[in-house]
C-alpha positions as CSV (number, residue, x, y, z in Angstrom):
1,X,73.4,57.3,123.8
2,X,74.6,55.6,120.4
3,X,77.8,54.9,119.9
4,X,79.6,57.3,117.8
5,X,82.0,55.8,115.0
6,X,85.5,57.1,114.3
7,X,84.5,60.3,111.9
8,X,82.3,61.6,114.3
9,X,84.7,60.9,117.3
10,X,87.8,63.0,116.3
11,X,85.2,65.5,114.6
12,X,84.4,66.2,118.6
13,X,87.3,65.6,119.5
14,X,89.0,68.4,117.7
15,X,86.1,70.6,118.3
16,X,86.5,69.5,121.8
17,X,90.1,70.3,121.7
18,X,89.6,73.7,120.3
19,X,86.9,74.3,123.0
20,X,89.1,73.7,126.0
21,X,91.9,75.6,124.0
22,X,89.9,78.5,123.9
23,X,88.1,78.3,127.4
24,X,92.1,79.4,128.7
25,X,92.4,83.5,128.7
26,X,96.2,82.9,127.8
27,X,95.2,81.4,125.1
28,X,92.2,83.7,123.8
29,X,94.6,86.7,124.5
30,X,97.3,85.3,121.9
31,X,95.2,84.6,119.7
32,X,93.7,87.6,119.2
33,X,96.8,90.0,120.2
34,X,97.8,88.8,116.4
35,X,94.4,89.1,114.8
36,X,95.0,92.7,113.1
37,X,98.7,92.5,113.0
38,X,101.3,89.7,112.5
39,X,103.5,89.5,115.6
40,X,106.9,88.2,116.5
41,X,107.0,86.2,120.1
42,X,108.7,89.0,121.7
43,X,106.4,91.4,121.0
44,X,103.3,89.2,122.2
45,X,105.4,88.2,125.3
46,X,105.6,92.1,126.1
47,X,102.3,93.7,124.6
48,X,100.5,90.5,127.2
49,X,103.4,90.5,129.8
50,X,103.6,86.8,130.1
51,X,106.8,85.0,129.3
52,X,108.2,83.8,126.2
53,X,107.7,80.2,127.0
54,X,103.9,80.8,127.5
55,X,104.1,82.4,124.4
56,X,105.6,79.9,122.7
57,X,103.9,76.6,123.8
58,X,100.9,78.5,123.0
59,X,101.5,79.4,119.7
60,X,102.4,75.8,119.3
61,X,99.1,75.1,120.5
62,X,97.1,77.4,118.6
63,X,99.4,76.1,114.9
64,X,98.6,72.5,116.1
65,X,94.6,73.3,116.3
66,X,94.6,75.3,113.0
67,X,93.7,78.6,114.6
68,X,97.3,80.5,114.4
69,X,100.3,80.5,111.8
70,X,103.1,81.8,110.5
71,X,102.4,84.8,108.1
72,X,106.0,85.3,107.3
73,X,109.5,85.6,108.2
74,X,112.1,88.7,108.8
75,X,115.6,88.6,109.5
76,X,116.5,90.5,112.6
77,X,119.3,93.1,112.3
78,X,121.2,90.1,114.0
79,X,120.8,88.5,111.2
80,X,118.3,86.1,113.0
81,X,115.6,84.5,111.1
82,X,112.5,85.4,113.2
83,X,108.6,84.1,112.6
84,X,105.8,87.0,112.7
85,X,102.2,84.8,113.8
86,X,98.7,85.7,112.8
87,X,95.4,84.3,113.6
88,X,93.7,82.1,111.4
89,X,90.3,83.0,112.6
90,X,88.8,86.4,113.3
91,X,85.6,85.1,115.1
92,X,84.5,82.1,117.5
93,X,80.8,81.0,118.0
94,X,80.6,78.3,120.1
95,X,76.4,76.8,120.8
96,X,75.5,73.8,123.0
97,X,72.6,72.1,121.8
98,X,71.4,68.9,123.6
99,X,74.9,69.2,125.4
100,X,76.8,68.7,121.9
101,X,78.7,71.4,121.2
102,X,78.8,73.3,117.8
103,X,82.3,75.8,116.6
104,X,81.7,77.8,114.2
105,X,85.4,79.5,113.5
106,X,84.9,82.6,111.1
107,X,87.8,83.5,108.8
108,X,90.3,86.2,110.0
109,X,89.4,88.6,107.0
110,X,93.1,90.3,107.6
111,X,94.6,89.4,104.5
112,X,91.9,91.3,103.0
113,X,92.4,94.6,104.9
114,X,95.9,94.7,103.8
115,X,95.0,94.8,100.0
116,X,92.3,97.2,100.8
């Protein structure tokens, strides 16, 4: 096997990372709980029943891979300043071909259903 210089290392790396990321059923369900609709953590922490904390580190997760963000903020009626997440993709293909793996992330078309 050649030896891979520093491009095509953290290329597979990240693709690696996202991989693993999504190979977790925590993580896929998160992910795609705010594909149609932009969520708060509470209300992904009860529509999955898994605690905030999951929620959370996931989320952080899923920002620091580039697949989830923040869409927006509201203010609660508290007067708390509260982050609603959507996906950033709205498809995953993921091939192995001479056991090098290829992601192919498709574009969460959301943003485009609300101007519809």
């Amino acid at each position: 096997m050649s030896k891979r210089d520093i491009i095509q290392l953290s290329e597979f790396d990240i693709t690696q990372k996202i991989i693993e990321s999504l190979s977790n059923v925590c993580t896929r369900s998160v992910l795609f709980s705010v594909k149609n609709e932009s969520k708060d953590v509470t209300q992904i922490a009860n529509e999955l029943k898994i605690s905030l904390s999951t929620v959370y580190k996931t989320l952080s997760t899923l920002e620091d891979l580039a697949l989830a963000e923040i869409d927006r903020y509201v203010i609660s009626l508290e007067g708390k300043k509260i982050k609603l997440y959507r996906s950033r993709i709205g498809k995953v293909e993921i091939t192995l071909d001479d056991l090098e793996p290829t992601l192919i992330l498709h574009p969460n078309d959301y943003n485009s259903k609300i101007s519809n």
